[in-house]
N, C-alpha and C positions, 0 to 999 in steps of 0.2 A: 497583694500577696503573691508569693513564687514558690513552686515547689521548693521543699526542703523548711529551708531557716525564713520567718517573716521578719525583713528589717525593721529597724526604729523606725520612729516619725523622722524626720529632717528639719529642722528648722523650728523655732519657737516663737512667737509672740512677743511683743515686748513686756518687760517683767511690771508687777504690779498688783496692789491690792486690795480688794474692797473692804473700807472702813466701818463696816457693818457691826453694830452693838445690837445684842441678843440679850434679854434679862432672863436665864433657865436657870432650874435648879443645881445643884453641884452632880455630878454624878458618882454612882457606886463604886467600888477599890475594883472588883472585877467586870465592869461593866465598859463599853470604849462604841465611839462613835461608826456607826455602820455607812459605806457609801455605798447604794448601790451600783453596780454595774452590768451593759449587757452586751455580749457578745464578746468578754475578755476576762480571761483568769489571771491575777496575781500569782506569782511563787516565791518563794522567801529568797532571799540574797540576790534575787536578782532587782535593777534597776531598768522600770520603764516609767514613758510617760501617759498619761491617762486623761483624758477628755469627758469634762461632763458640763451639760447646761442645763437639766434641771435642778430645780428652785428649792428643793430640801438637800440634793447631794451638794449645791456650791453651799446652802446655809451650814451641812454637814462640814466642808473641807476647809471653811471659812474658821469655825467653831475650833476646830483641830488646829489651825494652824497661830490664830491670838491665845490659845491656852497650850500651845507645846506640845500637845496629845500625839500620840500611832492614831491612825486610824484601822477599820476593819475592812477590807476593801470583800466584797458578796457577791458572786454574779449571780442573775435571775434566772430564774426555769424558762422561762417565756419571754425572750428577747422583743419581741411587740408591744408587749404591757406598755404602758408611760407612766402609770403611777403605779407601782409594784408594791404590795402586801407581804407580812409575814409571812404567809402560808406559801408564795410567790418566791421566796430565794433560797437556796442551797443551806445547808447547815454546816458548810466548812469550807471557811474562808484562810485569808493569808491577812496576818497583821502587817501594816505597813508605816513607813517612816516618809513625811512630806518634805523632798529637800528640795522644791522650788515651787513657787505657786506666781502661774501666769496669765493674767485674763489679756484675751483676743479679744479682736475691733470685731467679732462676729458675735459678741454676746455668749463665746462659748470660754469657758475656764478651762486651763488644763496644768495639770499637774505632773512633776517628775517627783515618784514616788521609789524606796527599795524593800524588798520583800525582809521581813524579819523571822516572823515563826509561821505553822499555820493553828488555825485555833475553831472550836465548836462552839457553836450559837448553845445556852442553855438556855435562855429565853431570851424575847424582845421587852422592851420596857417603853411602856408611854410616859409622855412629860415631856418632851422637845420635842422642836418643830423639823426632825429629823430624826433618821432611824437611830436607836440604840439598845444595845444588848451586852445582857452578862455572858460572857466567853469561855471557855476551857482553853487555854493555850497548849497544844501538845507539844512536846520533844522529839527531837529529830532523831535516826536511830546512829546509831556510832555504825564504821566500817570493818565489824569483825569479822572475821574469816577468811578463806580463798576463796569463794564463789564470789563474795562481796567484791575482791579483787580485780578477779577475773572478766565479770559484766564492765568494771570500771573500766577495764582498759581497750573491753572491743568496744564499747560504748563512746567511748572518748576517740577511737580512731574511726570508727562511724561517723563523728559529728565533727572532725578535721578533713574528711576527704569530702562531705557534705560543704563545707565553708567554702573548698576549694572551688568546686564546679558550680557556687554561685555565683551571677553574672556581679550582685552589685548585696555582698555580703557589710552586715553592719563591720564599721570599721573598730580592729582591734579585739572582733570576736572569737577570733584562733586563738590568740596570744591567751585572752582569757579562760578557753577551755584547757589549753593546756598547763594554765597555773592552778588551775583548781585542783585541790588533794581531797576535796571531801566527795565520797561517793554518792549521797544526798544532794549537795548542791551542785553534781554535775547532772544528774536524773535534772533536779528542776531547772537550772540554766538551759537546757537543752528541750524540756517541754515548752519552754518558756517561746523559744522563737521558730520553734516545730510548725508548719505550715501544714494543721489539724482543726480541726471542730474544736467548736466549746466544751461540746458533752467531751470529746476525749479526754481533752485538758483536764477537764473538772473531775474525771474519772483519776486521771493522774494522781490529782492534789488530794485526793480523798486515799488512795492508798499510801497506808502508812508503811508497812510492810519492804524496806528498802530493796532487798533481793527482786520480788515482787515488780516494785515499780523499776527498778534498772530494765528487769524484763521487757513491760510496756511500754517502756520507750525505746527501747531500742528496736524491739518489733515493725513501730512505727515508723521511726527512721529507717527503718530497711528499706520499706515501703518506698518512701518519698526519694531516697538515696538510687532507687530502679529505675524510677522516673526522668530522675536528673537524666542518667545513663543513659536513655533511653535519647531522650532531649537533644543529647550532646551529640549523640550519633545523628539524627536526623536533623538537628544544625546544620553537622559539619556535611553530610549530603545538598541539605539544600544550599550552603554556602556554593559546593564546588558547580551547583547548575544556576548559580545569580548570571542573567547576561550584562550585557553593556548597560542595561537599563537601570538595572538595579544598584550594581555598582555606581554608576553615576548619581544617582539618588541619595547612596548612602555617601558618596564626597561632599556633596550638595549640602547634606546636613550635619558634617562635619565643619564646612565649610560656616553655617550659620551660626554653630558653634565658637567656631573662632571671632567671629564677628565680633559675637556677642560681647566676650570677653575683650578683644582691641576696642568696644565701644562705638563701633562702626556701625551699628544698629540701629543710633537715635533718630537715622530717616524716618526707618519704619514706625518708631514709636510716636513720631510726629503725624504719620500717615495714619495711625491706628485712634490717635487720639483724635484728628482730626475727623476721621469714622465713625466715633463714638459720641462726637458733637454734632454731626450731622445726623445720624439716627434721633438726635434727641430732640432735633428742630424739627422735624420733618412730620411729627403729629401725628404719630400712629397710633393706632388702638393699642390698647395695652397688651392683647396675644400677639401682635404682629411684631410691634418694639420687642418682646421677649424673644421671638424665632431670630427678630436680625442682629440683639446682643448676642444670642447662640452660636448665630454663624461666624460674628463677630471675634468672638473666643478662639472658635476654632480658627481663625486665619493669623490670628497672634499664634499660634503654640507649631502653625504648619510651617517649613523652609519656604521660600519664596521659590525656588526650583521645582516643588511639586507640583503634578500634573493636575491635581485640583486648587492652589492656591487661586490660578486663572478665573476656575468657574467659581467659586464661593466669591468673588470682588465682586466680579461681572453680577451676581445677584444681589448681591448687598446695593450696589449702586441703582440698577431697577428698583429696588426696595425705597430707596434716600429718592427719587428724583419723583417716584408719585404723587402725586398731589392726594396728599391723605386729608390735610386740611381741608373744612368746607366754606370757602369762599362768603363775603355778605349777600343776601339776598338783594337783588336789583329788580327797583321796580317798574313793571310794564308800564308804561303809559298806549294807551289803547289808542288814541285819537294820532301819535305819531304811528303805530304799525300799522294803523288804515292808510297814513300817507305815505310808507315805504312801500307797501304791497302794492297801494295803485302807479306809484312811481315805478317800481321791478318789472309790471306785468300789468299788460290791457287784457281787459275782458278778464276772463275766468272768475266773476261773480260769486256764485256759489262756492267756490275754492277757498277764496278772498273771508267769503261769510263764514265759511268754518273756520279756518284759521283764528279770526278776530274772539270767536266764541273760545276756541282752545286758548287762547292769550289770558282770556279774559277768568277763564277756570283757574287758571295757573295764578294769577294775579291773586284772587280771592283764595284759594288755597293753595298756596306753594306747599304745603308738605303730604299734596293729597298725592294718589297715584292717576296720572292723567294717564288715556290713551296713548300707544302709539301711535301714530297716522301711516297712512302708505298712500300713497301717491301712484295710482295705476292709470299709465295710459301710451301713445306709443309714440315713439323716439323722437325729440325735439319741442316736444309742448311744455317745457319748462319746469318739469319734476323737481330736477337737482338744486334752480335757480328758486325755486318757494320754501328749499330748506335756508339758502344761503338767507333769504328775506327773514324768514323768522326767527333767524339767531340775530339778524342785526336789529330786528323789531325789538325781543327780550333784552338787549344789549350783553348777548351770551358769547362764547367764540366756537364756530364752527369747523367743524372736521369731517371729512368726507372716505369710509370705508368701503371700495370696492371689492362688491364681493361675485362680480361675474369670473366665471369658470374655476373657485374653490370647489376643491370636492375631498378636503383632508381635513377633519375633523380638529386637528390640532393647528388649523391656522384659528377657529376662533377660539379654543380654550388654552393652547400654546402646546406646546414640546414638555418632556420632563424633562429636569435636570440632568441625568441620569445619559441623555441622550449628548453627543457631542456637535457642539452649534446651535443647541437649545435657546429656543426664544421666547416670551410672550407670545400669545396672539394678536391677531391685531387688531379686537375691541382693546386689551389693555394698550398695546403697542400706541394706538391714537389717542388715548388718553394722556396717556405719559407725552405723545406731540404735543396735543393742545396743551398741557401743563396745569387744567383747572378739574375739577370733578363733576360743574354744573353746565357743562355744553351743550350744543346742540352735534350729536353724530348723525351725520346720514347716512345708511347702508343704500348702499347703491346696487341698482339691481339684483335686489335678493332673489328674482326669479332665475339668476343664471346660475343659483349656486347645484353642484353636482353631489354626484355619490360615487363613491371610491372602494377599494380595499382597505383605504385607512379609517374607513368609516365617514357618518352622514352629518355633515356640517350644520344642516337645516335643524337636526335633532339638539345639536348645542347652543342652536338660536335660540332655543325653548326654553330656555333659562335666563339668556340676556334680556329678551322680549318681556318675561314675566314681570309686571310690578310688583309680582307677590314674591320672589325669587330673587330677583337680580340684586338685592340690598347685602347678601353674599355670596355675591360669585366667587366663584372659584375657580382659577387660573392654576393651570397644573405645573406652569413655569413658577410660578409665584408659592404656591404651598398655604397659601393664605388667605381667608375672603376678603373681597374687594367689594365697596358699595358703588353699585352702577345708579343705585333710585334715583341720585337726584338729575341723573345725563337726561336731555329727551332725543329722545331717540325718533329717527322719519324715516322711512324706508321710501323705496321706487322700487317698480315693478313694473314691465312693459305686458305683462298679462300673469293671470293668476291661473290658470291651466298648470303650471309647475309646480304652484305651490301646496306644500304638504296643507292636510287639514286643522291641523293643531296647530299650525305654524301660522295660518293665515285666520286661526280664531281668536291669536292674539293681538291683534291690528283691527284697525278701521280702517277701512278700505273707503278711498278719493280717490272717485275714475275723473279723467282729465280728458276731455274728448280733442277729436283734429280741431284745428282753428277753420275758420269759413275765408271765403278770398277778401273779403272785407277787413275781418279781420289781422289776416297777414299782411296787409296793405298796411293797417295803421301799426303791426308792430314793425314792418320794414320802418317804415318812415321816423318811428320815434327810438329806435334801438338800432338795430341790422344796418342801417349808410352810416349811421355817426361811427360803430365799432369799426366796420370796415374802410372809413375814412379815415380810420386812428391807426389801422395796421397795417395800413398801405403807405402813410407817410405824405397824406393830406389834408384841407383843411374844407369846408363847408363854401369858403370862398371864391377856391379854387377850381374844384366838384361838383355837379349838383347833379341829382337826375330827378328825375318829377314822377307824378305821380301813375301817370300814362305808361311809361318804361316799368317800374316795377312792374303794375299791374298785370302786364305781356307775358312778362316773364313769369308768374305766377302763374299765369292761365296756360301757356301755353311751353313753359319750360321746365317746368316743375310738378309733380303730386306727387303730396306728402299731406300727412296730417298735422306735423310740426316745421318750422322754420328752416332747417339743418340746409337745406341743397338751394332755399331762396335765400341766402344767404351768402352759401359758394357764388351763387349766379351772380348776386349783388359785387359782391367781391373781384370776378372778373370781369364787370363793366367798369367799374372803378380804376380796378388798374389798366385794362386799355386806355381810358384816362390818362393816369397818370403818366403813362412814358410821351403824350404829347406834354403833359405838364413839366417831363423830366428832360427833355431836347430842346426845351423851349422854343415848341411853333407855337403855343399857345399859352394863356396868362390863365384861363377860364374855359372849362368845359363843361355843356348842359348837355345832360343825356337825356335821352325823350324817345318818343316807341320808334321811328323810324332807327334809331341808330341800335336795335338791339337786335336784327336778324344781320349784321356786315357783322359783327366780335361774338355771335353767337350759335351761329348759321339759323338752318333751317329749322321752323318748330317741329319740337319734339312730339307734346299731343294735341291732339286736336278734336273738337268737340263732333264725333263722332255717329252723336246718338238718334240725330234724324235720318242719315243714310241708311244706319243698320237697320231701323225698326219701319222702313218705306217700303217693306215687301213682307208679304205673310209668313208664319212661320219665326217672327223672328221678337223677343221682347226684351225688359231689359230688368234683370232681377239687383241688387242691394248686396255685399257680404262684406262680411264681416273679416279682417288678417290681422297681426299682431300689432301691423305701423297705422293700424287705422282703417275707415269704411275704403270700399271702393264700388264701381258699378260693374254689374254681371253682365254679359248676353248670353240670351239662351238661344239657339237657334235650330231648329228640327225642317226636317225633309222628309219625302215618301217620294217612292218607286215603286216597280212592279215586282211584287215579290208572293211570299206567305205567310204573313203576318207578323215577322218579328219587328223586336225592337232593338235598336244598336244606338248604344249609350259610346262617348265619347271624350277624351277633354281631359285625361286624369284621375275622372272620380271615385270617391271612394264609394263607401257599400251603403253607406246610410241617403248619399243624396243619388244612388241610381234605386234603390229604394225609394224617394223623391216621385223620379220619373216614371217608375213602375205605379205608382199608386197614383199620378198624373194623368196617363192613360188609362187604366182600370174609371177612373172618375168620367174622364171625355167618353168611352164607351157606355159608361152608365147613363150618360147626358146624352146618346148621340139622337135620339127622336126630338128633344126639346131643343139641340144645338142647330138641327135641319141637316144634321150628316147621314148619307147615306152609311149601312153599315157594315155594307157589303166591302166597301173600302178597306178596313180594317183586314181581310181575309183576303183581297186581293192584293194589300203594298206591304212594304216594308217601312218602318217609320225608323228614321235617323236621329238621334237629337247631339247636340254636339255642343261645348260650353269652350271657346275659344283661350285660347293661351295656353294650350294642349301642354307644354311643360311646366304649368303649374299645377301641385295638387290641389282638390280641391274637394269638398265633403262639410254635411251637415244639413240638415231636414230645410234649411228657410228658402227655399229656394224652389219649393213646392208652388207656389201661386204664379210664380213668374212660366216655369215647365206646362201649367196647366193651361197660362193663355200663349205660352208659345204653340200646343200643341190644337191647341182649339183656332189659335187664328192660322193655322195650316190645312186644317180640315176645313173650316168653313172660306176662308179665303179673302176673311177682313182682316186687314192689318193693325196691329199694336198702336196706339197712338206715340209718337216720339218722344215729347213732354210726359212722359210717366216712367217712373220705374216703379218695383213692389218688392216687398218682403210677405213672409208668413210660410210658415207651415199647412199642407193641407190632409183632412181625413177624407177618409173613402164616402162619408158622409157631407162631403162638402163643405166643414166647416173650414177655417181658417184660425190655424193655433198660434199662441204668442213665439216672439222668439227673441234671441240676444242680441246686443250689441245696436241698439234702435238709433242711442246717439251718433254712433261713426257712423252709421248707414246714412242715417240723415242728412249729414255734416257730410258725405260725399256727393250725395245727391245733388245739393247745392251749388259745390264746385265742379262739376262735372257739367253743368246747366240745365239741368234738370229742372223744371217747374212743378211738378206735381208725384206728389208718393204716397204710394197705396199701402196702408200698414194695419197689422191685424186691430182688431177694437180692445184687445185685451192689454195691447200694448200702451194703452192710454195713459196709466202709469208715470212714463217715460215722456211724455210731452214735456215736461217742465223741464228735463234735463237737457234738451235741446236748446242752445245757443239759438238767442232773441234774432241776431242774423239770419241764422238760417230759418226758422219760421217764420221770417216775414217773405224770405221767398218764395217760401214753397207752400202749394194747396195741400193741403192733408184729406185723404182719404181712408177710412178707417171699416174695416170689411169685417164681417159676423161669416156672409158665406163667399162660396166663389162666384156664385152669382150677383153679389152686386159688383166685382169686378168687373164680369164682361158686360156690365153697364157703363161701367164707367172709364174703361181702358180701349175697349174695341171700336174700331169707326164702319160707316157702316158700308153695307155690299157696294163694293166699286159698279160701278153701270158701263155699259157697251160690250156689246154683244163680242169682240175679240179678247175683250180682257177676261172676261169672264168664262172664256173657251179656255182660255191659257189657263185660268187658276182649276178648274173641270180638269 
């Protein structure tokens, strides 16, 4: 509708009619077919068309039009009803005459009817399967007098300057007003296409009173006729501030226009058809199919120069390329993913045994919700590589989401549309890569993910992660859930210190500990030379280095808890290699330990641990950092001072706190240890944790401080072959503490023989790699006192050494 006048319908149906036989009784001489209608008045003389699709008004128009009949055309009090009651319609209607009956391909009828009289319900009558009622038909009143005149003619020049200032006035409806001589049928021609309410209308049709009604309509029309006015003026304002853009705009779709009409269009209708078959293939749920015919609609009716024609494709096309389909279920065979896994990756046992188990769940209920797994442990122990194995174990396709240093919320749930360059995130983003819905994703370092101004990314993990959730996610690029259930999803994480609480409650957490030297030996040898013999551009026959050279290089060029730098190492003994194999002085090159310190230089570490701990004062504690175990030294001194203590090294608050309750404990011990105690009040005691530029903090380092400071005062030395962890109380006991596997696991490669661990830590024995406990003696401590049994060696003898330690 537009202010002013409501146009006709446009356009018709093709013509036609249902053949419908009704056996009713004859009806009475004053009695005529009632059609309901709601939200439109009829008026006599005039000609519109009228739409109905319920099943008593088409049996009504049906009925009316095989016997010849006017019908009564009624509007309803209550436009909402769908099946309307006598008590439900008007008592004054407009008789009308049926001069076209059309039924549409949408199941709806419609009719071009012309108003003949109007006429009063006196009653309804039952007995057809449609309204009917005996009628009063009124008379129209004649145009006597001058006032009747007078209304007529501002009325009629009302309703030509009305026609004029409409943009897209029905055609031939001036011409009409100003042929008409009766002042009744210009009143209703004129309420007829008056762009008003129902009630007014029907207010119209009910007064009979001509003077009267000239009035109220014209009234009305004033109304709308201000509006127009009003309209016209801030048009023609906003016309004269259109800039380039708009203008451009409106060529644009003049230009489509013309198109249309030269037939120049049929690309696009190729294009749109072709859209509307791919939507159809592509197996969407049925809300989702509904949004992208929507969208769909609207890119037919927009110019192709429009500034959103771009983004509604662009989304229609993420919509068409998702894999909505769910794939056949493929089944595990368990006995090949124990052979891919020992194939991928030596050692990691336990790793291996949970996986098999997860396979094996999966296998017996694929429509169950499995965990997700997370894989923690630190850089190069093969995280990302035991996601890659169990997508080729499930025979699934794998996709790998980096999510180190995200800290925008709308990288995992996407951009809105709304925004310009809006995308997916990139859980959908990798789905749509992979192309399937039953993948294996890896999120890849979820511990690097940050926090922003655009908000907490980890918070939108919380729904991806969810098995109970993620069946419709929702992508705020996409507008519409998406099921994630059936992806399995692995994460990695190089430590769980970052991660939120509820974000790592929905995971199962697989620590991966460092490899031992044994063991990097055999993954050099059975992985690590072949790759790096594949990227350097030689062969196995050409190359070879044994087992000696690796080894060197592990011990004494590398620590790491993962592969990553023996690797590098391996890689540049190779390629020195190769440039004799590339000059051709040589056919064949064996590398072997002598030839690894001339391309390598001098070693880097060296096993350190019997120099440092050869003089009192000095021991060798266990810690724990994010790439894995490494070995501590603690080392303390006294001088002559007044009793403090002077902590050093980086530390933080919790492990000089450590060293404070270290010494409080050797004072409390100093009668049982044979320390003088007057010592304490005469020196200074120094304790100092070397690699002074790195931080360093946390309680386990307590037992290591305690026999540093004990074998300072007493003047026996630490045994070399021992390092220790634990936590100590001012009671002497010895508390559990974290990270038992990397501690262990450095201990090992460090050459260590023997490690003192709290008893509580027992626990954790199993988790330890079969290698590394066969190295090493275990010692497992209740108090500090079986420590300095078992750690300390005893009083050096001769009388100058023992001046010196005095």
């Amino acid at each position: 509708m537009t202010d002013g006048f409501a146009p006709t319908a446009a356009g018709m149906p093709t013509e036609g009619t249902d053949n419908v036989q009704m056996t009713m009784p004859p009806l009475p001489q004053d009695a005529i077919i009632i059609v309901p209608v709601r939200k439109f008045v009829m008026f006599p003389e005039v000609v519109l068309p009228l739409a109905i699709g319920r099943a008593a008004s088409v049996n009504a128009a049906q009925a009316a039009v095989r016997e010849g009949r006017p019908i009564g055309v009624l509007t309803q009090r209550d436009a909402e009803l769908k099946d309307p009651g006598a008590l439900d319609m008007h008592r004054m209607g407009t008789i009308a005459n049926v001069l076209r009956y059309v039924t549409g391909t949408d199941e709806t009828h419609h009719l071009i009817v012309q108003g003949e009289s109007r006429f009063r319900v006196i009653e309804f009558l039952n007995g057809w399967p449609f309204m009917v009622a005996r009628v009063e038909r009124l008379a129209e009143p004649t145009n006597d007098g001058a006032a009747i005149e007078a209304h007529m003619i501002h009325l009629r020049g009302q309703a030509l300057e009305t026609v004029q200032m409409l943009p897209q006035a029905p055609q031939g409806l001036g011409d009409a007003i100003r042929n008409i001589t009766s002042a009744s049928a210009l009143a209703d021609m004129v309420a007829a296409y008056l762009d008003v309410t129902t009630e007014e209308k029907q207010e119209i049709l009910e007064t009979l009173a001509l003077e009267q009604r000239l009035d109220k309509v014209s009234r009305l029309l004033a109304q709308r006729l201000e509006v127009l006015r009003l309209s016209a003026e801030i048009g023609r304002d906003v016309q004269e501030k259109l800039g380039t853009r708009q203008r451009e705009a409106l060529l644009r779709e003049q230009m489509a226009a013309i198109q249309r009409q030269l037939g120049e269009d049929e690309g696009n209708s190729a294009e749109f058809a072709e859209l509307r078959a791919a939507i159809a293939d592509a197996g969407m749920p049925e809300d989702v199919e509904k949004q992208a015919t929507k969208e769909l609609r609207r890119l037919e009716r927009m110019p192709e120069g429009a500034a959103e024609h771009g983004i509604i494709r662009t989304y229609l096309d993420w919509l068409i390329e998702l894999p909505w389909k769910l794939p056949e279920e493929k089944v595990i065979d368990i006995a090949k993913a124990r052979e891919i896994l020992d194939a991928d990756h030596y050692g990691l046992d336990k790793i291996k045994r949970r996986i098999v188990e997860y396979l094996a769940v999966r296998k017996l209920a694929p429509e169950g919700k499995a965990p997700i797994l997370c894989f923690v442990g630190p850089p190069g122990v093969g995280k990302t590589s035991l996601g890659q194995s169990i997508a080729k174990a499930m025979g699934r396709e794998f996709v790998r989401v980096s999510l180190g240093g995200v800290h925008d919320e709308a990288e995992i749930r996407g951009h809105r549309r709304t925004y310009v360059g809006a995308l997916p995130g990139n859980i959908i983003q990798a789905i749509r890569k992979v192309g399937t819905r039953d993948c294996v994703m890896m999120l890849d370092e979820i511990d690097k993910l940050g926090r922003g101004i655009q908000g907490d990314p980890s918070a939108a993990m919380l729904e991806v992660l969810d098995p109970e959730q993620n069946g419709t996610f929702r992508d705020n690029y996409l507008g519409v859930p998406f099921d994630l259930s059936r992806v399995v999803f692995i994460a990695t994480a190089n430590m769980l210190d970052t991660l939120p609480g509820p974000l790592r409650d929905r995971m199962e957490i697989i620590s991966l500990a460092g490899y031992t030297e044994d063991e990097k030996l055999h993954i050099a040898r059975r992985y690590l030379v072949q790759r790096q013999l594949q990227a350097n551009g030689v062969t196995s026959e050409q190359v070879e280095i044994d087992d000696d050279a690796i080894s060197a290089i592990i011990r004494h060029y590398t620590r790491e808890a993962g592969v990553r730098n023996l690797e590098r190492e391996v890689g540049k003994m190779i390629r020195h290699a190769a440039v004799r194999i590339a000059d051709g002085s040589e056919t064949h090159v064996r590398l072997s330990e002598p030839d690894i310190e001339p391309v390598m230089g001098g070693r880097i570490f060296e096993n350190e641990v019997a120099q440092r701990t050869s003089v009192p004062g000095v021991s060798t504690g266990l810690a724990w950092t994010p790439v894995g175990g490494d070995i501590l030294f603690i080392e303390a001194t006294k001088m002559p001072g007044n009793g403090r203590l002077i902590l050093t090294g980086q530390l933080g608050d919790v492990m000089k706190e450590s060293a404070q309750a270290a010494l409080s404990l050797v004072k409390s011990r100093a009668a049982t240890l044979g320390i003088e105690s007057g010592q304490f009040e005469k020196s200074d005691i120094h304790v100092h944790v070397p690699a002074g530029a790195t931080p360093k903090d946390g309680p386990s380092a307590g037992v290591a401080m305690f026999m540093a400071l004990t074998s300072l005062l007493t003047g026996r030395t630490v045994r070399s072959d021992t390092a220790m962890t634990g936590e100590i109380s001012l009671r002497g006991l010895v508390l559990p503490v974290g990270g038992i596997k990397e501690k262990v696991v450095a201990a090992a490669s460090a050459g260590i023989t023997r490690v003192m661990l709290p008893a509580r830590n027992k626990r954790d024995y199993d988790d330890i790699p079969a290698n590394a406990r066969e190295k090493l003696e275990f010692v497992w401590l209740e108090k500090v006192e079986e420590a300095l049994e078992s750690s300390l060696d005893p009083v050096p003898t001769g009388s100058e050494e023992a001046e010196s330690i005095n």
